[in-house]
N, C-alpha and C positions, 0 to 999 in steps of 0.2 A: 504494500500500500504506500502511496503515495500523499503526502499531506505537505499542503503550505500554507506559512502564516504569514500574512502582510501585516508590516509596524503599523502605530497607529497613523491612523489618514487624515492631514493637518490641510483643510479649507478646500477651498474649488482643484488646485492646482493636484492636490491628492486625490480629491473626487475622481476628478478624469481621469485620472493614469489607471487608476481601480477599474472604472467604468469602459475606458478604452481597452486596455489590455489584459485583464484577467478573460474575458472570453477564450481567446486564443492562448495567452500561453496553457490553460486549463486542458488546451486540446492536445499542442504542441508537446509538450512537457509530462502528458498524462498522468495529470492531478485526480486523484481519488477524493480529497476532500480538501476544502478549503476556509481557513477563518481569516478574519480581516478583525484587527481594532480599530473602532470609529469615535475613541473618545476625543477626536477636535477635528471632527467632520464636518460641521458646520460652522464657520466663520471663526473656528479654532479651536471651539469654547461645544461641546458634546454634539449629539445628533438628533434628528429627527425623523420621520415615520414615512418621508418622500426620499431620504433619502437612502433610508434603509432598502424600498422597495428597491431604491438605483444598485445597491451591490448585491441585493440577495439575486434578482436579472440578470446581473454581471456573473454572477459565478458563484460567491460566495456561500458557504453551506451556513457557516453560523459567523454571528459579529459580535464580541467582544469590548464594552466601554473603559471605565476607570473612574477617575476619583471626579471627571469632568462630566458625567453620563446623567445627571440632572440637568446642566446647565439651560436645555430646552427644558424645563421640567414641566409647562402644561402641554408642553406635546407629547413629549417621550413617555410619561407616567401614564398614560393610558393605554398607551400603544403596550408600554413593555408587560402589562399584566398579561397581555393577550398573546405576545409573538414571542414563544417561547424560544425561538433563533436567535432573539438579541439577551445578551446576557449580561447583568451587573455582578461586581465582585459579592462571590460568595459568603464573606466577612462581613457584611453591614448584618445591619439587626434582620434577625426573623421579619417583621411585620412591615418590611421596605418592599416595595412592589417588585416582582419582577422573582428571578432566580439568578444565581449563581452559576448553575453547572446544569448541564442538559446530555442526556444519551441520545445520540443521533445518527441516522444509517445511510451510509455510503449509498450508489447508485446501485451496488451490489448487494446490498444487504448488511455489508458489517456492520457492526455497532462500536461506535466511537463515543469515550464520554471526553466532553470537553469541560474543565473548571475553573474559572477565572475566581483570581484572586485576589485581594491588595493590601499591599506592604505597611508595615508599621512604622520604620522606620523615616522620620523627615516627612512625615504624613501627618494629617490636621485630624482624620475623619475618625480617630479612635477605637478602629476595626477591632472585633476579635479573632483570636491569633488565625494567624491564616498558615501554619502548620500544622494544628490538632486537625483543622477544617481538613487538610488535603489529607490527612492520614484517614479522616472517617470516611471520605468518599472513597475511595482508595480502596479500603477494607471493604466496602459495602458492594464495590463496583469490581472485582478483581481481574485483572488482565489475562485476556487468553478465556478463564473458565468462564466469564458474564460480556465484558468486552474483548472487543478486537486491537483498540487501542484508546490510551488514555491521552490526554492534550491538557496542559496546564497554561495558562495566559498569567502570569506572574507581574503583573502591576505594580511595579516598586521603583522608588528613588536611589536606594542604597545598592549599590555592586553587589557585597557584601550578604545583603538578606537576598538578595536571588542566587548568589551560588548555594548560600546554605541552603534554600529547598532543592536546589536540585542535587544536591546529597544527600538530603534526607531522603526525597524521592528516588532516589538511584538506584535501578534495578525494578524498580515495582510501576513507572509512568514509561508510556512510550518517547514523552517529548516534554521539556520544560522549558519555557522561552521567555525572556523579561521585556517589557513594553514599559512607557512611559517617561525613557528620558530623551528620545527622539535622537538617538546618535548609534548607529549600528558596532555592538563592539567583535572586534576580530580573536573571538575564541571559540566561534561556533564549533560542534563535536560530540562527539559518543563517551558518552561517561564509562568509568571502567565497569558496570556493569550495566550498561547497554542504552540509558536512557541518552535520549538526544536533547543537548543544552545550548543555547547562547544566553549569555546575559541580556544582552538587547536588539532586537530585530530592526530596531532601529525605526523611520518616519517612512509614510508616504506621501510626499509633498516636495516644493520646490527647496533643496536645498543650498541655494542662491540667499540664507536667509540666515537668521538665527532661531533654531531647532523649529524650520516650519515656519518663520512671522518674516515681514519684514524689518530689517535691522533699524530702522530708524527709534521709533520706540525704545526696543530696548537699548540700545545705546545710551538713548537720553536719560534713562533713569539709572543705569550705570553709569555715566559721567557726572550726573546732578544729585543722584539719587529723590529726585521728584520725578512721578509717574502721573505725567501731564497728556498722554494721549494713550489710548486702547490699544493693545496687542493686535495688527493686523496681519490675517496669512498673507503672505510672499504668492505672486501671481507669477511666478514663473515655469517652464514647463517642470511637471512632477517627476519624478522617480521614484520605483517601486522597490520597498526594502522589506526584506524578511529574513524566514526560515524554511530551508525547504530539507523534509527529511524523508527517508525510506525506509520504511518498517518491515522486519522480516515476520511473513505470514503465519510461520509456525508458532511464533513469541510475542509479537507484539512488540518487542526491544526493536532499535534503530541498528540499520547496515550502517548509512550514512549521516551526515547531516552539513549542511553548507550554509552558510550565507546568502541569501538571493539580494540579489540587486538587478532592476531592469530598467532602463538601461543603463549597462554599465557606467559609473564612472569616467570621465576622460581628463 
């Protein structure tokens, strides 16, 4: 099996490259299943319920938020009780609309559970822990005998707290990939017992910018430290960053795992 995760999708310029080119490479590449983060999908700042229709068309099987996934919140709160495909971090409170983690079935049939989660660390939302959380689904959903493969969306700020899950995960999750600081880090790979890790799949948006915006903004409140104008995304053309892994069918553990970028860097 084949699975890829696209970083989070930062304003129109991410919209598109999602909307443009996941059809085709899904074909080209022969994608079994695919997840996207759209926690600043719209105008930066979380998503909404038109746009969600654009990538779940485009290809996408399930989509992934974060700490931003209210920020439409009279839109998205309605929508997300109902379209169990978009998923908020599993760690908020019980009584927050929506889910966490979803079982979901390939065009083949398998069953994939996917669990988003988000970090404690340098975080405001005062989640609970989101290690017990992924050991209980874990336990509950076990690889190979209930699923086909598991997908963790690891939502965090700190390096640090997303290598520790994917040690503590190692060997029992198909894939553990960290999202949310919009910068692809170069350690994607197969853990020593099998599970596939990058710390960050990095953005999909113009990276012409700083993480996704355009630079002017932030510059100004790094130089003055006055935040005299709103974070706007960068309209430049997007590029597409992830994680692209392959799972062997007997185990559920990864053969491979790479970095995706499309297109390439120059």
């Amino acid at each position: 099996m084949k699975i890829l995760f696209l970083g989070d999708v930062v304003g129109r310029s991410g919209r598109d490259a999602v909307v443009e080119h996941l059809p085709r490479l899904r074909k080209e590449m022969a994608i079994d299943f695919a997840i996207v983060n759209v926690d600043n999908a719209c105008g930066g700042f979380g998503v909404n319920p038109k746009t969600c229709k654009e990538f779940f068309d485009a290809g996408a099987d399930v989509l992934t938020g974060g700490d931003h996934v209210w920020d439409q919140r009279d839109l998205i709160m309605p929508y997300i009780s109902m379209e169990k495909r978009l998923l908020r971090p599993e760690n908020f409170p019980e009584r927050t609309p929506g889910m966490g983690h979803g079982v979901f079935s390939t065009a083949s049939g398998k069953k994939v559970l996917v669990i988003h989660l988000l970090g404690q660390v340098f975080h405001k939302e005062h989640t609970r822990c989101p290690f017990l959380l992924a050991d209980e689904l874990v336990k509950a959903n076990a690889l190979k005998s209930q699923v086909s493969a598991i997908v963790v969306d690891f939502h965090a700020e700190a390096t640090s707290e997303k290598m520790a899950m994917g040690q503590y995960l190692n060997g029992r999750v198909s894939m553990v990939v960290g999202s949310h600081t919009h910068v692809p880090t170069n350690d994607a790979r197969v853990l020593t017992q099998g599970t596939a890790y990058q710390t960050d799949g990095g953005m999909c948006g113009d990276y012409n910018s700083v993480i996704g915006f355009d630079a002017a903004a932030p510059l100004e409140r790094f130089l003055t430290k006055i935040a005299k104008n709103r974070l706007e995304p960068a309209q430049g053309p997007g590029t597409l960053c992830g994680t692209l892994v392959e799972l062997d069918d007997a185990t559920g553990l990864a053969k491979s795992c790479k970095a995706f970028t499309y297109p390439e860097f120059t």
